[in-house]
Steps between C-alpha positions, in 0.01 A plus 500: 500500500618792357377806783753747334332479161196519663559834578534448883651782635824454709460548909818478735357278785209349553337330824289201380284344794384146418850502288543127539131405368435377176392856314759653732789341408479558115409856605879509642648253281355851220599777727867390524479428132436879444822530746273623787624387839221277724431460860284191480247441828384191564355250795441198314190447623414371141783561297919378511826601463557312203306679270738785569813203533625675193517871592709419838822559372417858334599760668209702421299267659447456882229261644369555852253280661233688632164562577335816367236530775800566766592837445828414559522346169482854321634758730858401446493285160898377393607753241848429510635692290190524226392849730163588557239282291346711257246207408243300762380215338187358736434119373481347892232309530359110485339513130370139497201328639669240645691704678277818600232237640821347719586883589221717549576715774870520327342578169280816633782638768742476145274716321408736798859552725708352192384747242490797808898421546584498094294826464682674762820369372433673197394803658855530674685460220314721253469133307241404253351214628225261294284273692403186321161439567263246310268408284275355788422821583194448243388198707228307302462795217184595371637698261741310230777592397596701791638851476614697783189714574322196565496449881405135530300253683669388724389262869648643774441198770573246233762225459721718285422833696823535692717537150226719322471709770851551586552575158226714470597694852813521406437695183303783694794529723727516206254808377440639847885495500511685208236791568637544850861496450573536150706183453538362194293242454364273192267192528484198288261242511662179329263231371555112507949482421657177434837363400825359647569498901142420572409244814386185347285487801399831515117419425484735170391356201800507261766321747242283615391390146850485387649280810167228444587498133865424529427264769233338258229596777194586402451894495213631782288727293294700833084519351428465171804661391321783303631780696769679323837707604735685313807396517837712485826347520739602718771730224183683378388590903850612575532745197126603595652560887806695398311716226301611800767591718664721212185664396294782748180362551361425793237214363335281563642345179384121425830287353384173382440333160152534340486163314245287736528116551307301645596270803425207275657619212791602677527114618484373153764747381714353794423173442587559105847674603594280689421168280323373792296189521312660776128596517249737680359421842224790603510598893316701702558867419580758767264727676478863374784389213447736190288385194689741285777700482694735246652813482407829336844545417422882270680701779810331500538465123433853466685702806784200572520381110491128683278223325594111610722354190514085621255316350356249771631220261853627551466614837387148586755350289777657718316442867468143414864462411603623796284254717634224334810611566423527871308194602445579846415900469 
């Protein structure tokens, strides 16, 4: 991935909290591509220091393990010798089912405290900071495609309530931020991402489909396997990210790609990629899970010039090859 040609701008240092997750570590892996320096932060609640393994022995790089929601964690981040981050990158936060239903209390004090401690991190250091918020913010839409003046359906007792709640709190303390203090802020909300240093296990539906495929399991399609998501792989979400963090606007902006799949379709494809012997086996779907979901994605083509470019054919392609090259992710 090519961020430079993308027309990324260049920052000096940036602090990215959940640095060590899947999105976040291809977020640094970019920024020190563009020769920006990176303070990762990272618990590892649900992430690992392997998928940052590689970046260790840059110098630009520094990994710290820490939890956002302890101020701590921000008031004195390492610099070093990068100097005063210029760039807050907020991606902290359990983004799977699996593992928001194990946290929940984690999940909501990660949006509330967490995203209070990045924000005023930013605010200290004159930084811009972008908080990476999501798609579930729409809950179970009733309006399709979603654009961001749409402002969702969402169950606030539910079984998914503590992530689209914390997400969705978070984002009026990112604006309240904002108003109050002038910081610098921008929002993104990133739709369904997918692609290499995934957890097999993670309960989403690409690594899940992928590991019963290459396992010749059969796939578990949840319901019917009608309802749809829009799937962007994981290059296309970074260069979305980054385009935000260069630009001025304060968002929300929707990143995510606007070709819809269905669940079951998305098994077949998996199933075809894969050359599989395995079949479909429909479960129980989820309370409160979305019937559909894709992105209005005018406002970033227009202000950030950003439009997904991996087809979910290739994307795939890639994500399964690195599965098979890791049995046991």
């Amino acid at each position: 991935m090519d961020v430079l040609s993308a027309g990324i701008p260049r920052f000096r240092h940036a602090v990215v909290t959940g640095g060590a997750g899947f999105v976040g570590s291809h977020v640094c892996t970019a920024l020190l591509d563009t020769d920006c320096a990176v303070s990762c932060l990272d618990d590892f609640s649900t992430s690992s220091r392997e998928n940052v393994a590689h970046l260790l022995g840059d110098p630009r790089f520094s990994l710290a393990e820490a939890d956002i929601c302890r101020s701590a964690a921000t008031e004195e981040p390492d610099t070093g010798s990068f100097g005063p981050p210029d760039l807050v990158l907020n991606l902290a936060s359990p983004a799977s089912p699996a593992d928001y239903a194990r946290m929940p209390l984690h999940t909501l004090e990660t949006g509330s405290a967490g995203t209070r401690n990045a924000l005023r991190l930013a605010r200290r250091y004159g930084a811009r900071l972008v908080h990476a918020s999501t798609s579930e913010s729409y809950g179970d839409p009733q309006e399709h495609p979603q654009n961001e003046r749409y402002w969702g359906h969402v169950n606030p007792v539910g079984p998914r309530s503590m992530y689209d709640e914390a997400k969705r709190f978070s984002e009026a303390l990112t604006m309240a931020e904002g108003r109050v203090h002038g910081t610098n802020v921008g929002i993104v909300r990133l739709f369904n991402t997918y692609g290499p240093r995934m957890r097999g296990y993670d309960g989403r539906a690409v690594p899940t489909f992928v590991r019963q495929a290459l396992a010749g399991e059969d796939l578990t399609v949840t319901g019917d396997g009608l309802q749809t998501r829009s799937l962007a792989y994981i290059d296309d979400t970074v260069r979305g990210v980054l385009a935000m963090a260069g630009s001025e606007l304060v968002g929300p902006v929707n990143i995510g790609n606007p070709d819809e799949i269905t669940m079951r379709e998305l098994a077949r494809l998996v199933v075809e990629l894969t050359g599989s012997g395995s079949g479909l086996r429909f479960v129980e779907r989820p309370g409160d899970d979305p019937a559909v979901r894709c992105p209005d994605i005018t406002l970033a083509r227009g202000k950030l010039q950003w439009e997904p470019e991996v087809t979910a054919r290739d994307g795939l392609a890639r994500t399964i090859e690195w599965f098979r090259e890791r049995p046991d992710a």
